[in-house]
LUMFIDREN-958661 format. One record per residue: residue in one letter; y, z, x of N, C-alpha, C, O in turn. Coordinates in steps of 0.05 Angstrom, whole numbers. Layout:
! LUMFIDREN-958661
{'A' {Y Z X} {Y Z X} {Y Z X} {Y Z X}}
...
***
This chain:
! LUMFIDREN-958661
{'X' {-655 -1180 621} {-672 -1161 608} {-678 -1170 580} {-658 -1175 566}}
{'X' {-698 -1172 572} {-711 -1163 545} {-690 -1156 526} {-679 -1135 533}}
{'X' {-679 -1167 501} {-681 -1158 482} {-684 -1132 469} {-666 -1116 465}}
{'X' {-711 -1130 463} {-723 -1097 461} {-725 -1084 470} {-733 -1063 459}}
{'X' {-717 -1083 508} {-723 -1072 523} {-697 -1050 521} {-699 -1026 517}}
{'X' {-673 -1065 523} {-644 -1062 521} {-648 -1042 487} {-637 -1020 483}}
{'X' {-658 -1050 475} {-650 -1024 440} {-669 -998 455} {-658 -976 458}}
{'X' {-692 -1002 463} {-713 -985 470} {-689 -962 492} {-687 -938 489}}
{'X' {-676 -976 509} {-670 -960 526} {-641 -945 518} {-631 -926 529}}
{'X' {-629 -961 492} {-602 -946 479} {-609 -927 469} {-601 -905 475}}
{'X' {-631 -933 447} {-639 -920 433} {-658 -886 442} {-660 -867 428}}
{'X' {-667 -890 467} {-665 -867 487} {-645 -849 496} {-645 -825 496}}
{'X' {-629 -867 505} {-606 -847 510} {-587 -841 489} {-567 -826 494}}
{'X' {-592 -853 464} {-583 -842 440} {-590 -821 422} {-577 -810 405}}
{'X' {-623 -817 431} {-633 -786 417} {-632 -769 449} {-641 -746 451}}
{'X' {-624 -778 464} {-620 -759 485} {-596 -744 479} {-594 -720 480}}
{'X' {-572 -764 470} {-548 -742 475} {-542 -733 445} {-520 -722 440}}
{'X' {-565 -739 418} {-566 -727 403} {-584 -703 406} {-576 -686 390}}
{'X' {-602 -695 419} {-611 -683 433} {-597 -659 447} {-605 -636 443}}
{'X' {-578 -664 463} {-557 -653 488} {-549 -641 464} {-553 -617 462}}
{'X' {-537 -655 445} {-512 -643 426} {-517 -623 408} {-501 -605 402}}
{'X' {-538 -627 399} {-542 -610 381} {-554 -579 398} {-547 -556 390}}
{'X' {-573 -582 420} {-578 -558 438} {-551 -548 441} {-551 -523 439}}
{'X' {-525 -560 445} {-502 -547 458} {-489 -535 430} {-477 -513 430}}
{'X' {-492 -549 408} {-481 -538 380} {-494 -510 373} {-481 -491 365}}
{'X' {-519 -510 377} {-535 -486 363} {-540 -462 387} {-548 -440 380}}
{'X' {-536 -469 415} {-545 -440 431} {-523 -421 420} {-502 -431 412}}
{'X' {-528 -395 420} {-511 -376 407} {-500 -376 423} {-507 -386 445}}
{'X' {-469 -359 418} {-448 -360 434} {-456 -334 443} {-474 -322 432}}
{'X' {-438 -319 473} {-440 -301 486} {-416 -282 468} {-394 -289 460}}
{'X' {-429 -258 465} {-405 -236 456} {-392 -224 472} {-403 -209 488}}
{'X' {-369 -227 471} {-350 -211 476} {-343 -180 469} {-343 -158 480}}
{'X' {-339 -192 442} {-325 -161 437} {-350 -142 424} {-371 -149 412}}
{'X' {-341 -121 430} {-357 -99 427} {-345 -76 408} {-321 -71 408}}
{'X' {-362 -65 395} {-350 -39 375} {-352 -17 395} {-367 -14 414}}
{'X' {-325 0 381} {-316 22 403} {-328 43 377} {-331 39 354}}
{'X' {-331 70 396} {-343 88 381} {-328 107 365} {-306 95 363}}
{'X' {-326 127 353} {-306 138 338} {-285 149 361} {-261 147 366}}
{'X' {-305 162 369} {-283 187 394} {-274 164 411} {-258 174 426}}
{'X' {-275 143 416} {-251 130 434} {-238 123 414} {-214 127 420}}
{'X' {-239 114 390} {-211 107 366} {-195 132 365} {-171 130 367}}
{'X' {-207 160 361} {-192 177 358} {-173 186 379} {-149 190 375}}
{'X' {-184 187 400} {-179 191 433} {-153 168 436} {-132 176 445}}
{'X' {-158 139 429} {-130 122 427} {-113 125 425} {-94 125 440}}
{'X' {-117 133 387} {-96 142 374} {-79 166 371} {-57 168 360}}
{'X' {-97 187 384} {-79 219 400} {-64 204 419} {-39 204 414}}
{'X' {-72 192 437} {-53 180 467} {-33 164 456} {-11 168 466}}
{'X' {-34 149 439} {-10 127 429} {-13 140 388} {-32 134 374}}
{'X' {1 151 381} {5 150 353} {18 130 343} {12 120 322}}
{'X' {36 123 358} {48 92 339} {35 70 338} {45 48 332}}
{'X' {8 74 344} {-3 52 332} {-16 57 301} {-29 40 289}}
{'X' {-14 73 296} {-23 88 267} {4 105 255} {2 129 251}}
{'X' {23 92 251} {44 117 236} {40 116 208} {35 98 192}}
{'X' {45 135 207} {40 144 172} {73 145 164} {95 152 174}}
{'X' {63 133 138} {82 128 123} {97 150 115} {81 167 106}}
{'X' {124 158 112} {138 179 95} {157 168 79} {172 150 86}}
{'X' {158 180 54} {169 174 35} {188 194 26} {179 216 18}}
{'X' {213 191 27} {237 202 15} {237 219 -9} {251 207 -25}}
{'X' {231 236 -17} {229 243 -37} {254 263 -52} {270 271 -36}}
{'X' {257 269 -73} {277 282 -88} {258 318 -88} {233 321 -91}}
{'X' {282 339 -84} {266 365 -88} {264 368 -112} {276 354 -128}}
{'X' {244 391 -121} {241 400 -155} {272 406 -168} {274 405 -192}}
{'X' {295 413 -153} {308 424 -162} {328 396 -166} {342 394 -187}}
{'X' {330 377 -147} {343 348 -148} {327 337 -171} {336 331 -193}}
{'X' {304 334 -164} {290 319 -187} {293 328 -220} {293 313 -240}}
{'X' {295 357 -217} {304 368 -250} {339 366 -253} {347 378 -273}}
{'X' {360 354 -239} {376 352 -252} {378 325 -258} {394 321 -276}}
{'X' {366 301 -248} {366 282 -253} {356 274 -276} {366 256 -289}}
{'X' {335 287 -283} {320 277 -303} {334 294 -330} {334 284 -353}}
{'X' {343 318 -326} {369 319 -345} {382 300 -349} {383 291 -372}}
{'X' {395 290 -331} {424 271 -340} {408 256 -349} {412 256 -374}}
{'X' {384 237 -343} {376 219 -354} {373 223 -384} {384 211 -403}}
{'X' {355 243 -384} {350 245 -415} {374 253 -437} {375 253 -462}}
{'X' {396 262 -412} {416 267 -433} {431 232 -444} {440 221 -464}}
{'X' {428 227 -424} {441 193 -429} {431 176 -444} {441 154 -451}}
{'X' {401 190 -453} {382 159 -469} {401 158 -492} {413 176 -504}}
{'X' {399 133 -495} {412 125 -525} {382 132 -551} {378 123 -573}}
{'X' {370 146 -538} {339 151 -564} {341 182 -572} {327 194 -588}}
{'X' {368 193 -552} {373 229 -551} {398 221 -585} {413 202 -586}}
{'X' {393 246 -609} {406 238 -628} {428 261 -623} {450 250 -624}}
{'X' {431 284 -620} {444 302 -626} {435 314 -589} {414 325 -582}}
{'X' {466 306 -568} {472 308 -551} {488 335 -544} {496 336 -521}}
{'X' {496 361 -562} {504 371 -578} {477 402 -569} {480 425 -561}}
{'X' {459 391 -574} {439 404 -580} {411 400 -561} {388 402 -569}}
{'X' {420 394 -536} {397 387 -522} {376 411 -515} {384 434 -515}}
{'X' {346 403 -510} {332 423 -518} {330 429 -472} {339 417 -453}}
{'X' {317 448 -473} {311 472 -443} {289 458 -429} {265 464 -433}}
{'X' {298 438 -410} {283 415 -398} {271 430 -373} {289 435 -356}}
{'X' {250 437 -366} {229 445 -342} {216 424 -338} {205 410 -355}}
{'X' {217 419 -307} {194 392 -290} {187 410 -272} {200 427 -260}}
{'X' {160 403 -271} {149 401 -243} {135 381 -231} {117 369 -243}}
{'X' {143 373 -202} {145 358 -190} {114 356 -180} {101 377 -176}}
{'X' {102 330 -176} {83 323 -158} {77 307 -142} {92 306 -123}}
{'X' {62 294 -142} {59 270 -120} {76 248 -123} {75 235 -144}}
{'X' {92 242 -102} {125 212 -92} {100 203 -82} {80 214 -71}}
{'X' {109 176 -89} {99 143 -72} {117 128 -79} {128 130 -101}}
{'X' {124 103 -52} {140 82 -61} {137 70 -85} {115 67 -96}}
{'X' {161 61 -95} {162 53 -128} {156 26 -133} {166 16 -153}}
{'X' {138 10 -116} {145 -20 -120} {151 -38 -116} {143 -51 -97}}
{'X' {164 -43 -127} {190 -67 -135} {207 -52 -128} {218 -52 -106}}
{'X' {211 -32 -151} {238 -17 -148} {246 -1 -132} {231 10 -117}}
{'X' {275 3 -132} {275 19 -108} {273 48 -103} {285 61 -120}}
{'X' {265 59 -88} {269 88 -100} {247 98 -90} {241 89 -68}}
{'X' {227 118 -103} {199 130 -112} {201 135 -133} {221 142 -146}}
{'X' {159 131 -145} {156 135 -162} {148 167 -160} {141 175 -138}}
{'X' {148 187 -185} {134 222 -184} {118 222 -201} {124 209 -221}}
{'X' {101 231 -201} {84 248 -224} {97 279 -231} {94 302 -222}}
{'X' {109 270 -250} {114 295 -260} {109 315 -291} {106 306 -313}}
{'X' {110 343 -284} {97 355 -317} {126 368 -328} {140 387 -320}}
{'X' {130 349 -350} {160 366 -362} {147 368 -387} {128 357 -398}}
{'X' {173 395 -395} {160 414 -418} {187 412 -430} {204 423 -416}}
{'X' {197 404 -451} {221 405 -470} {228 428 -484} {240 428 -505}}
{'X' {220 447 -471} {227 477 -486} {211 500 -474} {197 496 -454}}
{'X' {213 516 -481} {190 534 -478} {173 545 -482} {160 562 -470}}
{'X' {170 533 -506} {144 542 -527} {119 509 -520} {95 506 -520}}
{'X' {141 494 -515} {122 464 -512} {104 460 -496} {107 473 -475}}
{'X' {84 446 -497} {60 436 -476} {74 417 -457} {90 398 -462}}
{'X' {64 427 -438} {77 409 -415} {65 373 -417} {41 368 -422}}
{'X' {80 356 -413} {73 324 -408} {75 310 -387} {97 309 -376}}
{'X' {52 295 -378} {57 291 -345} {60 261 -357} {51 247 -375}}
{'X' {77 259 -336} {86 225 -324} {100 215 -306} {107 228 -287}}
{'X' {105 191 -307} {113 186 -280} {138 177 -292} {143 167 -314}}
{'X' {158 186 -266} {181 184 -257} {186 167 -242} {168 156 -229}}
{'X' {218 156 -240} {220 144 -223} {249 151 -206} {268 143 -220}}
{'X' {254 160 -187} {276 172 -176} {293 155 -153} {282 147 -132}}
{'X' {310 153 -156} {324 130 -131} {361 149 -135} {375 160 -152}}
{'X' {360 142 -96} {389 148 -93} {405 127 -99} {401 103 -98}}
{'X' {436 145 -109} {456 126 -116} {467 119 -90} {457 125 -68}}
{'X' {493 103 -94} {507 102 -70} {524 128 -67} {538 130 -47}}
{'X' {523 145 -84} {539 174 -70} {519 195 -64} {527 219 -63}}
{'X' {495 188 -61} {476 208 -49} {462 226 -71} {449 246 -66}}
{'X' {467 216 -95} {448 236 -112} {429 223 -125} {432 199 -124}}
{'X' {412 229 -134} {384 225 -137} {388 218 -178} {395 232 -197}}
{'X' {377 193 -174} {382 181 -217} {353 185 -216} {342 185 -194}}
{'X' {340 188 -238} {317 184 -253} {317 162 -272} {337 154 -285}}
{'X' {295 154 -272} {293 133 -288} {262 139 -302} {240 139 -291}}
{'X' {269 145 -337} {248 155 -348} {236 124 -365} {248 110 -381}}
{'X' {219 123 -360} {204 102 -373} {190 108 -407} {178 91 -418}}
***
């Protein structure tokens, strides 16, 4: 055969299976998956709940949480006259995991007396190893 005949005829079946290849690269693929509608997600997740568990968090009661945060504040080394501590009221609000740390964090509104404006902040409450609940005032 020819020389030219032989490139002419490579060179055919070389934009052929560039050709092939790229048709096979670019037809879209077939879908599979499909979006499910609300009421079958909801409908799921009634039938199986553990596939959705909600988180619970441990939390300290108003009444755990206000002796803690006594002792704490009685313990700061920034308290001068221990002697004379002032009429500590909290109220407790929203626990979420603390982090890092261990425990939960609170939002809480404490008032140093009774005449005082209440101050919200966050707490941080973790059990000891004897079951009572420390605060940790930031």
């Amino acid at each position: 055969m020819h020389q030219n005949a032989i490139i002419a005829i490579a060179a055919t079946f070389g934009l052929a299976a560039g050709a092939g290849g790229t048709y096979i690269a670019t037809v879209e693929p077939k879908v599979e998956a499909q979006a499910i509608s609300k009421a079958e997600l909801v409908a799921a997740i009634s039938a199986y709940p553990s596939l959705c568990p909600i988180p619970t968090v441990e939390a300290p009661t108003e009444a755990e949480a206000l002796a803690a945060y006594r002792k704490a504040y009685a313990a700061s080394p920034l308290v001068w006259d221990r002697n004379n501590l002032p009429e500590i009221s909290l109220a407790l609000g929203q626990c979420d995991k603390a982090g890092a740390e261990p425990g939960v964090a609170c939002m809480t509104s404490v008032k140093m007396g009774h005449e005082a404006r209440p101050i919200d902040r966050s707490v941080g409450f973790a059990r000891s190893a004897s079951g009572e609940w420390i605060a940790t005032i930031n």
